[in-house]
N, C-alpha and C positions, 0 to 999 in steps of 0.2 A: 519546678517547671521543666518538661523535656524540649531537649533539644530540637531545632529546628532540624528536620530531615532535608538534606539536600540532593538535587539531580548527580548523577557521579556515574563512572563505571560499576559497573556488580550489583545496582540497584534495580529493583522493577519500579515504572514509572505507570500510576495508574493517569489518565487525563480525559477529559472532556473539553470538545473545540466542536467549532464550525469551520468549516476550509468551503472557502468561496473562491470563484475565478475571476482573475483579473483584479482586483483589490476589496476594499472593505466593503461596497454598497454591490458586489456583482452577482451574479447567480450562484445559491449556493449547491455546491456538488457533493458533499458528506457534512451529515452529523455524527455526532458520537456524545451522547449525552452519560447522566451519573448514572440512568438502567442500561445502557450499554455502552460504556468506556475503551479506549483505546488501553492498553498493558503491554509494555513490552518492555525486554531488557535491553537497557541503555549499553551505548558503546558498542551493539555485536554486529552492524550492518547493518539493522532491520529497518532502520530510518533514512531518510535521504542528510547526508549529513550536515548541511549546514541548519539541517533543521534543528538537529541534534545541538549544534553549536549555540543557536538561538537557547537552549532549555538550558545548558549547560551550567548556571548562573543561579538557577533558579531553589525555591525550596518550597517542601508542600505546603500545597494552600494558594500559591500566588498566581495569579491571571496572567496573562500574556496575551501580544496580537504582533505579530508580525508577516511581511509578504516576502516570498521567495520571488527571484527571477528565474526565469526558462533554466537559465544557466546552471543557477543553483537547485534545479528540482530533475524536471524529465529532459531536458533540453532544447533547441529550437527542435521545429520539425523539420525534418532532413527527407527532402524531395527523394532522395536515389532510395528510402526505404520504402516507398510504394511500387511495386513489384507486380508481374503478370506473371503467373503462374498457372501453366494448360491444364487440361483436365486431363487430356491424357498421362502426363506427366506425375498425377496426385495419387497416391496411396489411400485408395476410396474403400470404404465397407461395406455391408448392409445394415448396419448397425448407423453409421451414418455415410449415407446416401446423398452424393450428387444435386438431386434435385430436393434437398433438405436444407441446401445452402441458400442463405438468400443477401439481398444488399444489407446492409447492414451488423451482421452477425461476427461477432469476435469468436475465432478459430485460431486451432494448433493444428496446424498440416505439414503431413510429412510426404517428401518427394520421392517417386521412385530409387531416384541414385541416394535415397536416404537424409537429405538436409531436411529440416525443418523450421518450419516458419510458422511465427504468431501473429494477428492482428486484426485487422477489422476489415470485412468486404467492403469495397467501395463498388468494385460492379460484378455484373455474374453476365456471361453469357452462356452460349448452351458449349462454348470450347475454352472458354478461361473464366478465369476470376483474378479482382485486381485488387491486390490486399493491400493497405498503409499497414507496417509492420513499424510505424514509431508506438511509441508508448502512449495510450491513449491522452495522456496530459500534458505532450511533450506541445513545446508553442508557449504553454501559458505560466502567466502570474498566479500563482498560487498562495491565497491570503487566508490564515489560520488567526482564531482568535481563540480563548479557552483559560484553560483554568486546572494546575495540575492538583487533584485530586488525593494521591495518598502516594509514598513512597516508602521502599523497604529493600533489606538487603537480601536479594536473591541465594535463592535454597542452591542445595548443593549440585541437585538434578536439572536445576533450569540454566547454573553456570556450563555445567556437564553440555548441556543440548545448546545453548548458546543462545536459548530463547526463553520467554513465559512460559508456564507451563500451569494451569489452574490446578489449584489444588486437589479439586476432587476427580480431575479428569475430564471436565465438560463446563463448558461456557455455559456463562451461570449469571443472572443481574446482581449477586454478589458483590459487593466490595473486596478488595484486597487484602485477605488478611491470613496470617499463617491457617492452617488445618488444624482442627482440635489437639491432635497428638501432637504438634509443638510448641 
């Protein structure tokens, strides 16, 4: 019988969840099912970490549901990062154009004196634009349920990059499994 494979550093962790907001019955805002799974290598930052903490324990095959607080994921949302930023002021192109922004729209805008800002329009007029530059999920409870799929100890080149790296070069509904030649 082989060994139970467990969550750890230097593993890839392949999984499939639901992440709802606000708890187990709320809206849900990502799947990630077995034709398209979540993969990544455990320990390198690429997760928010308590989430990481929750998996931690875990070994492939086993389900899991647990909900994160504000705290523990994007954090509250913080009023002073909604911002007005002029048009005059904005680093505009032809390429993207002024009157191609609209309410709604998530942007990367860079200011004259060079700063830059990400986030979401909340308004447009014809002299500014008012961006919340929290992180779109910051505020909320975020409840994941799921089921980790397959685990394995990370190739030489994805330790190297600090991340998954699919084996044939391209996101694929493949499962995780070494490349023919190893």
């Amino acid at each position: 019988m082989e060994a139970l494979r467990k969550v750890g550093p230097g593993k890839i962790i392949e999984m499939k969840y639901t992440l709802r907001k606000g708890g187990k019955t709320g809206e849900v805002m990502e799947v990630m099912d077995e034709q398209w799974p979540l993969k990544f290598l455990f320990g390198e930052g690429m997760m928010l970490p308590v989430f990481e903490e929750y998996l931690l324990t875990m070994s492939e095959g086993q389900q899991f549901e647990f909900s994160l607080a504000p705290e523990d994921a994007y954090g509250q949302h913080d009023p002073s990062q909604v911002i007005q930023l002029f048009r005059d002021d904005l680093e505009l192109s032809d390429r993207h154009p002024y009157e191609d922004i609209d309410a709604g729209d998530y942007l990367q805008l860079t200011t004259t004196s060079g700063s830059g800002h990400a986030g979401k329009v909340m308004e447009k007029t014809d002299q500014y634009l008012v961006i919340d530059c929290n992180h779109a999920l910051a505020g909320m409870t975020l409840h994941f349920e799921g089921q980790i799929l397959f685990i394995r100890e990370a190739r030489h080149d994805e330790l190297e990059a600090g991340r998954y790296i699919e084996p044939n070069g391209f996101r694929s509904h493949s499962t995780l499994r070494l490349p023919p030649n190893e």
